[in-house]
C-alpha positions in Angstrom: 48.3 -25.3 -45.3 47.7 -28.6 -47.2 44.6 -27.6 -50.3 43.4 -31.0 -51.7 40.9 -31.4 -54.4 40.7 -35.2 -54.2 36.9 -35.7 -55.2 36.6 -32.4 -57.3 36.1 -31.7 -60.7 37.2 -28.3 -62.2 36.5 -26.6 -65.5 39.0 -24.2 -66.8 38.3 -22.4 -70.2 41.1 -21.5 -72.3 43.0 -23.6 -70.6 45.2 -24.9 -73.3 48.4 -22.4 -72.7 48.9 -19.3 -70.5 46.9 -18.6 -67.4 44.9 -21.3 -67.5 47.0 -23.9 -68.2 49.1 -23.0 -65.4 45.3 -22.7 -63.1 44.7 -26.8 -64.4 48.0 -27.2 -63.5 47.8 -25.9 -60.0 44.4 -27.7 -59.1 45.3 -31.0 -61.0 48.9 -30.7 -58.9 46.4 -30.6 -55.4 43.9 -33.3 -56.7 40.9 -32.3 -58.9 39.7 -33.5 -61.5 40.2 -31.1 -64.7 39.2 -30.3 -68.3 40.9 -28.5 -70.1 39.2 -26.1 -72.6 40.6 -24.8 -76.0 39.3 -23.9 -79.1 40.9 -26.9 -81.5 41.3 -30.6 -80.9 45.3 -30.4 -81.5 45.8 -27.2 -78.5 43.7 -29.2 -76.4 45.6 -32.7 -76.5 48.9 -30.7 -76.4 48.1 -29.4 -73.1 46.6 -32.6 -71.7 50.5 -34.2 -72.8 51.9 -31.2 -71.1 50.2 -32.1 -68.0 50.3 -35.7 -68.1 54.1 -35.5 -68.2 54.4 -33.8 -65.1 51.5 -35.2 -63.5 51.3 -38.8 -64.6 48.7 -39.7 -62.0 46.3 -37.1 -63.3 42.6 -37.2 -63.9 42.8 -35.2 -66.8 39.7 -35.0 -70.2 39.3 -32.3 -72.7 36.8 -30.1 -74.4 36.9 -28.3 -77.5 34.6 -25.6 -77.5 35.1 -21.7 -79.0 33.5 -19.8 -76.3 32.6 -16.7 -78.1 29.4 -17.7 -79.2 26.0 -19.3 -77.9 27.0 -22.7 -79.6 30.3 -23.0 -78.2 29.4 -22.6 -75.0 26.7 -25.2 -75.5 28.9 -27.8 -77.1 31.2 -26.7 -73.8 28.4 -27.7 -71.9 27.4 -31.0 -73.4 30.4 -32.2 -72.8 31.3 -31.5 -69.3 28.0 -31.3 -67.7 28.6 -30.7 -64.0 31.8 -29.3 -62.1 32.7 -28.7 -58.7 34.9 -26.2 -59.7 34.7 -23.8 -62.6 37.2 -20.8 -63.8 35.9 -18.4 -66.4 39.3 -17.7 -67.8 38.3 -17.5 -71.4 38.8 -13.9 -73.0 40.5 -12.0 -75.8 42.7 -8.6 -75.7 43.9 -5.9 -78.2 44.6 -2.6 -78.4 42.2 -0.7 -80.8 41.7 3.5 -80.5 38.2 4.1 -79.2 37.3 5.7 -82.9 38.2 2.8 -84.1 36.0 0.0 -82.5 33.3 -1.0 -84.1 30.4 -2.0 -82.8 30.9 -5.6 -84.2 34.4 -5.1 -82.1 32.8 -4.3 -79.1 30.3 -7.2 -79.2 33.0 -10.0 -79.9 35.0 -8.6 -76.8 31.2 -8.8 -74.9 30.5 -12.2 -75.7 33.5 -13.9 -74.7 35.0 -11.9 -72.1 31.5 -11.7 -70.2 28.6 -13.7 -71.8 30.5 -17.0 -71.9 31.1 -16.7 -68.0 27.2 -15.6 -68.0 26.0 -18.7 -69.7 28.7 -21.3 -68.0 27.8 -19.8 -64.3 24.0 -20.0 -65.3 24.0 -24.0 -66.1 26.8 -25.0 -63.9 25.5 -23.5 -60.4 22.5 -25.7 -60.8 24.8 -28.8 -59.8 26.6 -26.3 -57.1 23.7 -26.0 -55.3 22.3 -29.5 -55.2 26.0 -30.1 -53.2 25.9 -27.4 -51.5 29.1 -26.7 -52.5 30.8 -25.4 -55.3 33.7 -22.5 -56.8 33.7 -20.1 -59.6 36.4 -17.8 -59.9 36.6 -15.1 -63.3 40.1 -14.3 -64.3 39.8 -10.3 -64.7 42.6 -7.9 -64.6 43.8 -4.9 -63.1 42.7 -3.4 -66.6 39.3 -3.7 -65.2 40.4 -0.9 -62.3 42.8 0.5 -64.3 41.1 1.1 -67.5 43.7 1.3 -70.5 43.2 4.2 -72.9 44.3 2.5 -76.2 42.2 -0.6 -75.4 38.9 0.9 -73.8 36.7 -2.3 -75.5 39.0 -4.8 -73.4 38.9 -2.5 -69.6 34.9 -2.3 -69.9 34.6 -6.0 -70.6 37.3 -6.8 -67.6 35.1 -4.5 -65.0 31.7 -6.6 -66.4 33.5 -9.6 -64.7 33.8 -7.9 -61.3 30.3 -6.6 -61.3 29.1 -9.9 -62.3 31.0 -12.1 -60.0 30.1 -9.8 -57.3 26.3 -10.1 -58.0 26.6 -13.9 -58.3 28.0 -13.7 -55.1 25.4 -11.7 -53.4 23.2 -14.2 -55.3 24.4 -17.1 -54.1 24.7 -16.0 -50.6 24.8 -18.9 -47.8 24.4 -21.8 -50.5 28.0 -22.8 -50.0 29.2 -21.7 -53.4 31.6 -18.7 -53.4 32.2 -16.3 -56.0 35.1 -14.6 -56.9 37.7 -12.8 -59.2 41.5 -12.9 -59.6 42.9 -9.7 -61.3 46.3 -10.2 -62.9 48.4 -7.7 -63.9 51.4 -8.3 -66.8 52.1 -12.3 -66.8 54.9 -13.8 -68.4 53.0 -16.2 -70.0 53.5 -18.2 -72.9 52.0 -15.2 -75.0 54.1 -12.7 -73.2 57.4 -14.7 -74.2 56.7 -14.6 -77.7 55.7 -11.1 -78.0 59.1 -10.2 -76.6 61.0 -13.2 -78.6 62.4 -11.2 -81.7 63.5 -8.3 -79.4 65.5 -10.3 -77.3 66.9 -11.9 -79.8 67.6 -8.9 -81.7 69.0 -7.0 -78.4 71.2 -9.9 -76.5 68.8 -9.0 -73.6 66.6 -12.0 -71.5 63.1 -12.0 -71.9 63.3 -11.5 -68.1 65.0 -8.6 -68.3 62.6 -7.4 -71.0 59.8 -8.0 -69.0 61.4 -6.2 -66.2 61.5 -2.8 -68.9 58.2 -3.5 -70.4 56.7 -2.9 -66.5 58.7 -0.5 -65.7 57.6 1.6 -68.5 54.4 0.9 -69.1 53.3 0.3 -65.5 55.2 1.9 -63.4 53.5 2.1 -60.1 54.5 -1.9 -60.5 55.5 -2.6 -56.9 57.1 -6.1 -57.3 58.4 -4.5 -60.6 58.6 -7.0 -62.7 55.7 -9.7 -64.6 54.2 -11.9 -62.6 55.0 -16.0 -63.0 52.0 -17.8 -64.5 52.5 -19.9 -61.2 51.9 -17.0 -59.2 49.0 -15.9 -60.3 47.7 -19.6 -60.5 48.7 -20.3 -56.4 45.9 -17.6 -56.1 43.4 -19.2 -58.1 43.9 -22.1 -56.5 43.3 -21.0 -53.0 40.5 -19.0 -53.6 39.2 -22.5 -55.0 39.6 -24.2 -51.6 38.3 -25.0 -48.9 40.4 -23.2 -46.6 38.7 -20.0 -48.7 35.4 -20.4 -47.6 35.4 -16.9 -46.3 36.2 -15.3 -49.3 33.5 -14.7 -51.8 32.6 -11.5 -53.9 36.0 -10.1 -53.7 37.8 -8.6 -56.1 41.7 -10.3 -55.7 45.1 -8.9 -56.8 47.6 -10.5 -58.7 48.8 -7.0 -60.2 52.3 -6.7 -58.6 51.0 -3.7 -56.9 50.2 -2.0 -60.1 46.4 -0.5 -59.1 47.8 2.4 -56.6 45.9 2.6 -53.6 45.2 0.6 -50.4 42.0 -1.6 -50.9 
């Protein structure tokens, strides 16, 4: 199967590290066009270096824009104006008791796990439609089937996203524009390496081998049993983004290593 992009522009939010850095990567590697999206000026040049390195030949701009709010997503918007493609990645996580979530809490993890895909999808499927053609995927997580008990706020915002990308799909139905979300489950991504950098220091033991404990323990009906690669969870993204996926729309996708348990 040969995916090119070559024509295509693609949005990615957060895109600076992690995830979506490694989603840019992935659709930059097959062709498209991309912006990367962080919150500062310097995250934002570092990844476009990052990428540039590897992938000297490129199209590659940037966007700095704090998605939480009304204004960021506007200054997102002016900006980058139209896409082809666009990936909803942006989002925040923490665990917090229930009793201790605030309503203020609850309403920062709304607006920029949720609203900020709301307001992007809402101006960018304007364009989509006048090609008859277009892509947005949300990054979720298997938190949003599998609802963590110390971080309720986070698991109610990550099943928003399914709800809402399946409604956009059933919204958008024949127009040529599929709809779609990717649920990844524990990612060694660049976060994940740092959360686990003073233990392994500390222990002698690889961050790989770390990782493989952390799942074990605290997820483990894991079937590959061990964190995904950022790659791997970015080869989906960039499929369901393709052509070749033009069946697929208003599903929910797995990237959890088999961590939801059951058969659907």
């Amino acid at each position: 199967m040969q995916i090119d992009f070559t024509g295509k522009t693609a949005l990615i939010t957060a895109s600076s590290g992690g995830i979506g850095f490694g989603i840019a990567q992935g659709l930059a590697a097959a062709g498209a066009s991309v912006t990367i999206n962080g919150r500062s000026q310097t995250s934002v040049d570092r990844a476009i270096e990052r990428l540039q390195a590897t992938l000297p030949k490129a199209v590659i701009s940037g966007a700095v824009a704090d998605l939480g709010t009304v204004e960021g997503c506007d200054a997102l918007i002016s900006q980058v104006p139209e896409v082809d493609i666009l990936v909803n990645n942006a989002g925040i996580y923490g665990m917090l008791d229930f009793f201790d979530t605030d309503d203020a809490t609850w309403d920062r993890y709304w607006q920029t796990n949720v609203m900020s895909g709301v307001r992007l999808s809402r101006h960018y499927i304007e364009s989509m439609q006048n090609k008859d053609w277009g892509r947005i995927v949300f990054i979720s997580s298997e938190s949003a089937r599998n609802i963590p008990a110390d971080m309720i706020h986070y698991g109610v915002s990550k099943t928003a996203q399914l709800s809402l990308s399946r409604g956009l799909a059933k919204k958008l139905a024949g127009s040529g524009i599929t709809v779609n979300s990717v649920l990844p489950g524990p990612t060694r991504s660049d976060g994940f390496d740092a959360l686990f950098a003073d233990e392994a220091e500390s222990t002698g033991k690889s961050i790989d081998q770390l990782g493989k404990e952390f799942v074990m323990a605290q997820r483990p009906s894991s079937v590959i049993q061990r964190p995904a690669s950022v790659e791997e969870v970015a080869n989906m993204v960039v499929y369901v983004c393709s052509s070749q996926a033009s069946a697929t729309s208003g599903a929910a996708l797995r990237v959890d290593g088999g961590v939801v348990d059951d058969i659907v």
